[in-house]
C-alpha positions in Angstrom: 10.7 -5.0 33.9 11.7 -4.9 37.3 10.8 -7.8 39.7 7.8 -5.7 42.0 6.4 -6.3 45.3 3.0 -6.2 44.5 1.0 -9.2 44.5 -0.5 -10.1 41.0 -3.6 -8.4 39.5 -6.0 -9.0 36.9 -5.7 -7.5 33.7 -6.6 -7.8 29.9 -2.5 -9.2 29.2 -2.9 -11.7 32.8 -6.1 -13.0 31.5 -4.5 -13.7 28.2 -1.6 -15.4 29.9 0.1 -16.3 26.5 0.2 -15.2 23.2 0.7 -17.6 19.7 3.6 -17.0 18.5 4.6 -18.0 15.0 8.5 -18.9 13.8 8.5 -15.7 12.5 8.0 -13.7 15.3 10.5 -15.6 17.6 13.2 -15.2 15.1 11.9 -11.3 15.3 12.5 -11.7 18.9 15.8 -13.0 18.7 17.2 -10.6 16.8 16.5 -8.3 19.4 18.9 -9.6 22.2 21.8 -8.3 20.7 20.4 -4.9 20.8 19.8 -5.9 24.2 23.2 -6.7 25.1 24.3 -3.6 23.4 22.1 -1.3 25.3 23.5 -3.3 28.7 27.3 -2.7 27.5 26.9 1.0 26.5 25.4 2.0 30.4 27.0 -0.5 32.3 26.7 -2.9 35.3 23.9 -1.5 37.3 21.7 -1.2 33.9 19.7 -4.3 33.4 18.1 -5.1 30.1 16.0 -7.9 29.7 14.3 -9.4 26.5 10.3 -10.8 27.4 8.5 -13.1 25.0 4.9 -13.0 25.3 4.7 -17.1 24.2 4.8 -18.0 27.6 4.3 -15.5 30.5 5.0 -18.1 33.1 9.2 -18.2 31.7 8.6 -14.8 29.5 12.4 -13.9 29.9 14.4 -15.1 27.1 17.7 -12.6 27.4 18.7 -11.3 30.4 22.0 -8.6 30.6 23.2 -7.7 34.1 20.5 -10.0 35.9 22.0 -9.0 39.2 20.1 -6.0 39.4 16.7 -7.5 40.0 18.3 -11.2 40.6 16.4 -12.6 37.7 17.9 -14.7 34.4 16.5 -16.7 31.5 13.1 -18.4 32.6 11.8 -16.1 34.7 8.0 -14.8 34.5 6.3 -11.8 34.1 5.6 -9.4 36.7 2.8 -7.7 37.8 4.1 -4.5 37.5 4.9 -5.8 33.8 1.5 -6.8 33.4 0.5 -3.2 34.2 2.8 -1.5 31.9 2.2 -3.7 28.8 -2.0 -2.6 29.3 -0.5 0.5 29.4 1.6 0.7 26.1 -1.6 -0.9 24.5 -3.7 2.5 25.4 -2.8 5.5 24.8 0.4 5.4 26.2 1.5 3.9 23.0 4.7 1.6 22.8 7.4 3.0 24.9 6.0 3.6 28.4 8.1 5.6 30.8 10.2 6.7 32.9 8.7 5.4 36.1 10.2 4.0 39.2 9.9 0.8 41.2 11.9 -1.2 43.9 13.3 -4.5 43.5 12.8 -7.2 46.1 15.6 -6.3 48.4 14.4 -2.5 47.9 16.8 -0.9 45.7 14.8 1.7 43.7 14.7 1.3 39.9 14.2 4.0 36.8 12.8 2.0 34.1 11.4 2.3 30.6 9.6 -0.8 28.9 9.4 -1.2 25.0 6.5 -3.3 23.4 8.0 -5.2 20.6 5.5 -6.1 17.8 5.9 -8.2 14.4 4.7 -6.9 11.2 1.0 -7.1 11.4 1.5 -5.2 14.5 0.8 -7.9 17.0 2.5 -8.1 20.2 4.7 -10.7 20.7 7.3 -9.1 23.4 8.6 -6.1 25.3 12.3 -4.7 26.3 12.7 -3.7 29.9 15.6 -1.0 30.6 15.7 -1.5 34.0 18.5 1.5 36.0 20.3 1.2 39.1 19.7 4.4 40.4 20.8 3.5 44.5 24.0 3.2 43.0 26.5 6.0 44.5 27.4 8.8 41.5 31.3 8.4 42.2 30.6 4.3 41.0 28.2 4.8 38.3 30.7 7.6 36.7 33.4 4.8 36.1 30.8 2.8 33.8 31.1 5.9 31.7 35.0 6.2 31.8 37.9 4.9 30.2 39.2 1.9 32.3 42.8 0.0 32.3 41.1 -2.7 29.8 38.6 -0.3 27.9 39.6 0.2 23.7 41.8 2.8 22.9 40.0 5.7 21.5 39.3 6.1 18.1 38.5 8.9 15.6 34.5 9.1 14.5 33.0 11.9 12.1 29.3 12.8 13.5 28.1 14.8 10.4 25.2 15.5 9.0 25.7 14.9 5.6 28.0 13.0 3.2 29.9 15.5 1.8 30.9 16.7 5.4 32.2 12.7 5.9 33.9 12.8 2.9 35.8 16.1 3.7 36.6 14.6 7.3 38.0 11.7 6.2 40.3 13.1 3.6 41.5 15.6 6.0 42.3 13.1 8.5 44.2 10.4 6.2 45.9 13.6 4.7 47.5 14.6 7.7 49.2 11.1 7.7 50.1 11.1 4.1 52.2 14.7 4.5 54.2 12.7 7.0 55.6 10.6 4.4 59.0 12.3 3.3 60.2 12.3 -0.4 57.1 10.5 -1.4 55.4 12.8 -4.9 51.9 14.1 -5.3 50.7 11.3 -7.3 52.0 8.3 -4.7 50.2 10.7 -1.8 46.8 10.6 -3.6 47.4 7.0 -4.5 47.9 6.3 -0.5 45.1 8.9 0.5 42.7 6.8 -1.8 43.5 3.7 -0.9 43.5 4.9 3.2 39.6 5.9 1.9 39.2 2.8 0.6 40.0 0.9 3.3 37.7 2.8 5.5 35.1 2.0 2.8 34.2 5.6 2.4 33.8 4.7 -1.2 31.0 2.3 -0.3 28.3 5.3 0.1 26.8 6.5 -2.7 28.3 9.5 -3.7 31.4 9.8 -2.0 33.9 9.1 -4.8 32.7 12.4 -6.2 33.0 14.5 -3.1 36.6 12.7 -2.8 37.5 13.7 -6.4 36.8 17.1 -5.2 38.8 17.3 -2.4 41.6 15.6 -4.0 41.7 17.9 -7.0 41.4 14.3 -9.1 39.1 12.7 -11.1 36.8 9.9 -10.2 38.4 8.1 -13.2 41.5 8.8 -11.1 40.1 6.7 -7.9 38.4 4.0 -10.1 42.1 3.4 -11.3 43.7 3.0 -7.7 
C-alpha cells in the first residue's frame, strides 16, 4: 500500500487496530514473502511489493521489496489509504481491490492493487500491496523487461496445454540433439533421448512415459529399463 497524504480516518479495520494472530497464521504469512519477492523481481525496480500483517497495525510491514518507491521498509505502519482499501475488500469489493492510483509523499503517482490474505477459516490476518511506478519514463521502465549484460541466458520452455503436447515438445527438442551424434545406432539414440527426458523429469508427471513410448516408437518397458 502506498504511503498517502491523507491524514488518518476512522474505520471498522482503524478501530480494530490489531488482529490475534495465531502461529499458524504467521507462518501462513511468511510463506507469502517469497511470492513477494518474486512478484518484485519479475516487474522490476520501480514495482514495490510489500507484505502487511494485521498483528500489529502500528509496524504492519513485515517484507518490503524495492522500498524506495514509497521510502518505507520492515516496521512500518499502515496507511490510511490502506485502512480504506482493506474495508473495501471486506464489502463487496471482495479480496483483490484495484487498480486505483495514489501519490507517494514526494508526489510520484502510484498504480496499485492490494490483496487481502486470509487463513483457513477465512480470517484476515494480512494483505499484499503491488505498489507501480508509473512517473517512471517508458524508455527506463522497458529495460526492467529486457535482457541485460548480467541477465540468464535464455532458455527453452514448452507453454502447452496439455501433457501429451509437453511430451511431444520435449522429445522433439532432445531429438534434434541426439541426430547430431554421428555413428551412434538407433538403440544408443533412444537410450540418450530417454535419459535427456529423464533428466528433465518429464517422467515425473503422470502419464508421460506413455506419450514418450509413443513418440519414440518404444515401449514403456523399454524406458523403465534405461
Amino acid at each position: 500500500m502506498p504511503a498517502s497524504k491523507k491524514p488518518a480516518r476512522d474505520s471498522g479495520l482503524a478501530e480494530t487496530r490489531s488482529f490475534k494472530l495465531r502461529p499458524a497464521d504467521r507462518a501462513a504469512l511468511e510463506r507469502y514473502a517469497v511470492l513477494a519477492e518474486g512478484v518484485s523481481r519479475m516487474f522490476g525496480d520501480y514495482c514495490e511489493v510489500v507484505l502487511h500483517s494485521l498483528e500489529d497495525l502500528s509496524s504492519s510491514v513485515t517484507a518490503i521489496f524495492n522500498g524506495h518507491v514509497t521510502g518505507r521498509s520492515v516496521g512500518s505502519p499502515v496507511t490510511d489509504l490502506a485502512l480504506e482499501v482493506l474495508d473495501r475488500s471486506l464489502g463487496p469489493e471482495g479480496d483483490v481491490v484495484g487498480p486505483y492510483f495514489s501519490r507517494t509523499e514526494s508526489g510520484r503517482p502510484l498504480k496499485s492493487v492490494t490483496v487481502l490474505i486470509r487463513n483457513e477459516c477465512r480470517a484476515p490476518i494480512g494483505f499484499l500491496c503491488i505498489n507501480f511506478d508509473i512517473s517512471v519514463p517508458f524508455s527506463e521502465l522497458m529495460k526492467t523487461f529486457l535482457p541485460g549484460p548480467d541477465s540468464a541466458g535464455e532458455r527453452g520452455e514448452h507453454f502447452v496445454s496439455d501433457v501429451p503436447a509437453l511430451v511431444r515438445g520435449a522429445v522433439e527438442e532432445e531429438r534434434r540433439e541426439v541426430l547430431r551424434l554421428e555413428g551412434v545406432s538407433q538403440t544408443e539414440r533412444n537410450r540418450r533421448l530417454i535419459l535427456a527426458l529423464e533428466r528433465r523429469g518429464l517422467f515425473g508427471i503422470k502419464g508421460a512415459v506413455e506419450h514418450a513410448a509413443r513418440e519414440l516408437g518404444v515401449t514403456k518397458f523399454t524406458i523403465y529399463k534405461y
